[in-house]
C-alpha positions as a Python dict, from the first residue, in 0.01 Angstrom:
ca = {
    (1, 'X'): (0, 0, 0),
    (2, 'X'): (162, 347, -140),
    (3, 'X'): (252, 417, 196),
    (4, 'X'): (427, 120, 222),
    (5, 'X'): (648, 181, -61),
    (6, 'X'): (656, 550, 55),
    (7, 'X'): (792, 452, 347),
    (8, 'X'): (1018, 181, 219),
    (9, 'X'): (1158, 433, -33),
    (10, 'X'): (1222, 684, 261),
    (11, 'X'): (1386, 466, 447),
    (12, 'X'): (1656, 331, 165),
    (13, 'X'): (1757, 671, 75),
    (14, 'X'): (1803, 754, 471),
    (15, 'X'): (2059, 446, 487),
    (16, 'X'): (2239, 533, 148),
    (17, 'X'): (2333, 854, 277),
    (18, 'X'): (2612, 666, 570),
    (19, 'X'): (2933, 553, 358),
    (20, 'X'): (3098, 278, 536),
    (21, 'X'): (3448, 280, 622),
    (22, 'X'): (3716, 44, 819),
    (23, 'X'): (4004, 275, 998),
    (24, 'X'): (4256, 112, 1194),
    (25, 'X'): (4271, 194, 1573),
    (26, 'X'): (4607, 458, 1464),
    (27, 'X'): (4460, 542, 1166),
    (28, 'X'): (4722, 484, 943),
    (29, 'X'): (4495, 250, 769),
    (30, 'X'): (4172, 300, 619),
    (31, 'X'): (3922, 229, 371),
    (32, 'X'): (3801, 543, 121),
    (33, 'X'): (3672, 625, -187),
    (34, 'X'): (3857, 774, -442),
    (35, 'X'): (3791, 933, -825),
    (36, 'X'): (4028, 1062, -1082),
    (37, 'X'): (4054, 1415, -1108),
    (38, 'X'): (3865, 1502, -1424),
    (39, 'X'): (3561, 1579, -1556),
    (40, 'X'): (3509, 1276, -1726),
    (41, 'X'): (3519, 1036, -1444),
    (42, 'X'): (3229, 1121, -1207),
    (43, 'X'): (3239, 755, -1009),
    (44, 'X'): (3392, 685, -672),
    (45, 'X'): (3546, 355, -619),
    (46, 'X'): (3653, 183, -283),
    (47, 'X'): (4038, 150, -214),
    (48, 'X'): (4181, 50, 103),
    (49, 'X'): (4474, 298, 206),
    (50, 'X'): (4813, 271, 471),
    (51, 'X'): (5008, 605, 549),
    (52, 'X'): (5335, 539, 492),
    (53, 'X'): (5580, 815, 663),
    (54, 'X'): (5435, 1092, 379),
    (55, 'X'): (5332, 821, 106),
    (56, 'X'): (4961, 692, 51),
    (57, 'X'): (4981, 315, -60),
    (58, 'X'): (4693, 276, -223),
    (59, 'X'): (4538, -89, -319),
    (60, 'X'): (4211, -252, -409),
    (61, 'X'): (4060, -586, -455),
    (62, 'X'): (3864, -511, -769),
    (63, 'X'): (3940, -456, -1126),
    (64, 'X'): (3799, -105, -1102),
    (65, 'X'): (4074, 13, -839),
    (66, 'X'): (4385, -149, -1035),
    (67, 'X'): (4405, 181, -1189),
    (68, 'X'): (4437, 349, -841),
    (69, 'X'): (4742, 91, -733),
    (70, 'X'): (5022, 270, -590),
    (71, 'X'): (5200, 545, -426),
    (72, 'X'): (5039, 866, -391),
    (73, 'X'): (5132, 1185, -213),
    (74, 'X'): (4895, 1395, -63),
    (75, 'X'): (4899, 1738, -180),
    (76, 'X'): (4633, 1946, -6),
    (77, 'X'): (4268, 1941, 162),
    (78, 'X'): (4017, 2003, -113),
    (79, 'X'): (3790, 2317, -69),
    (80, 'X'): (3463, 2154, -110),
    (81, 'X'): (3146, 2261, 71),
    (82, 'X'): (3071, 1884, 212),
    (83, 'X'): (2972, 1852, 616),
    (84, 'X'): (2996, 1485, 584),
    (85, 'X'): (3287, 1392, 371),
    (86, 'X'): (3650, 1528, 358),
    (87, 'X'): (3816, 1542, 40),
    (88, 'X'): (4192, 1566, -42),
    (89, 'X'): (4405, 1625, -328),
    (90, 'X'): (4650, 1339, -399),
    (91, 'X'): (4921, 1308, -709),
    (92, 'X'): (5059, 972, -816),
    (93, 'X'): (5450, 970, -666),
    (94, 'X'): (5621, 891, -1013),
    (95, 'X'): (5346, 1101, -1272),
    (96, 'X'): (5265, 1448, -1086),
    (97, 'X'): (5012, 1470, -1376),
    (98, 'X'): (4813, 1203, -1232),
    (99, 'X'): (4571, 1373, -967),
    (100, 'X'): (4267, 1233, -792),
    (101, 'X'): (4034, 1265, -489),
    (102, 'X'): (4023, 1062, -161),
    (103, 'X'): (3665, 1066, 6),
    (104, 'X'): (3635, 993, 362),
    (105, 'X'): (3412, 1071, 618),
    (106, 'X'): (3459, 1422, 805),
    (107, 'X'): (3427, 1197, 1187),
    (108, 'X'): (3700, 943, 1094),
    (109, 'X'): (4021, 861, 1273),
    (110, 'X'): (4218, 899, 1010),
    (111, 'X'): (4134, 1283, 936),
    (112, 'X'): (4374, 1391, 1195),
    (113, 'X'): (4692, 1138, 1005),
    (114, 'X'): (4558, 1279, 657),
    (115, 'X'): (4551, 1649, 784),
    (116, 'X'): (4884, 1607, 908),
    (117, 'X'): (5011, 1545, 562),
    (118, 'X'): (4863, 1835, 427),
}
């Protein structure tokens, strides 16, 4: 029976490390994640996300992500030791002040649109 739950334990934390995401066929739209900059916000929340010429529009269908809802311009590819993941800088267009962090994963179509706006 412990080797059961063993197993069953093993197996859940094997399938929580994959982070889904949608991409669009261009990918110039996408789902992430995305966190404020700061050291007081530590959770990611899911956005979806449409290159726009050199502006993120960012939206979200939950309460959570209203604070996310807007235009964003990337500023640079964060230097963070992550195989997996890609993370990049992004200010709010109209408050520079405003900074966050877009997740996504390193294999996705859309790393070569968001590395082009870096």
């Amino acid at each position: 029976m412990a080797a059961f739950f063993a197993l069953g334990f093993g197996l859940l934390r094997f399938i929580n490390r994959f982070e889904t995401q949608w991409v669009s066929q261009d990918g110039l739209r996408f789902t992430a994640r995305i966190s404020l900059d700061s050291a007081t916000q530590e959770k990611w929340h899911e956005v979806r996300v449409l290159i726009d010429g050199e502006t993120l529009i960012i939206s979200g269908r939950t309460k959570k992500a209203k604070q996310f809802r807007g235009n964003w311009n990337l500023s640079y590819k964060a230097d963070i030791q992550d195989d997996r993941r890609r993370h990049y800088v992004i200010s709010r267009r109209d408050d520079t002040k405003a900074a966050g962090l877009l997740r996504v994963p390193a294999t996705s179509r859309c790393v070569t649109e968001l590395d082009a706006l870096a």
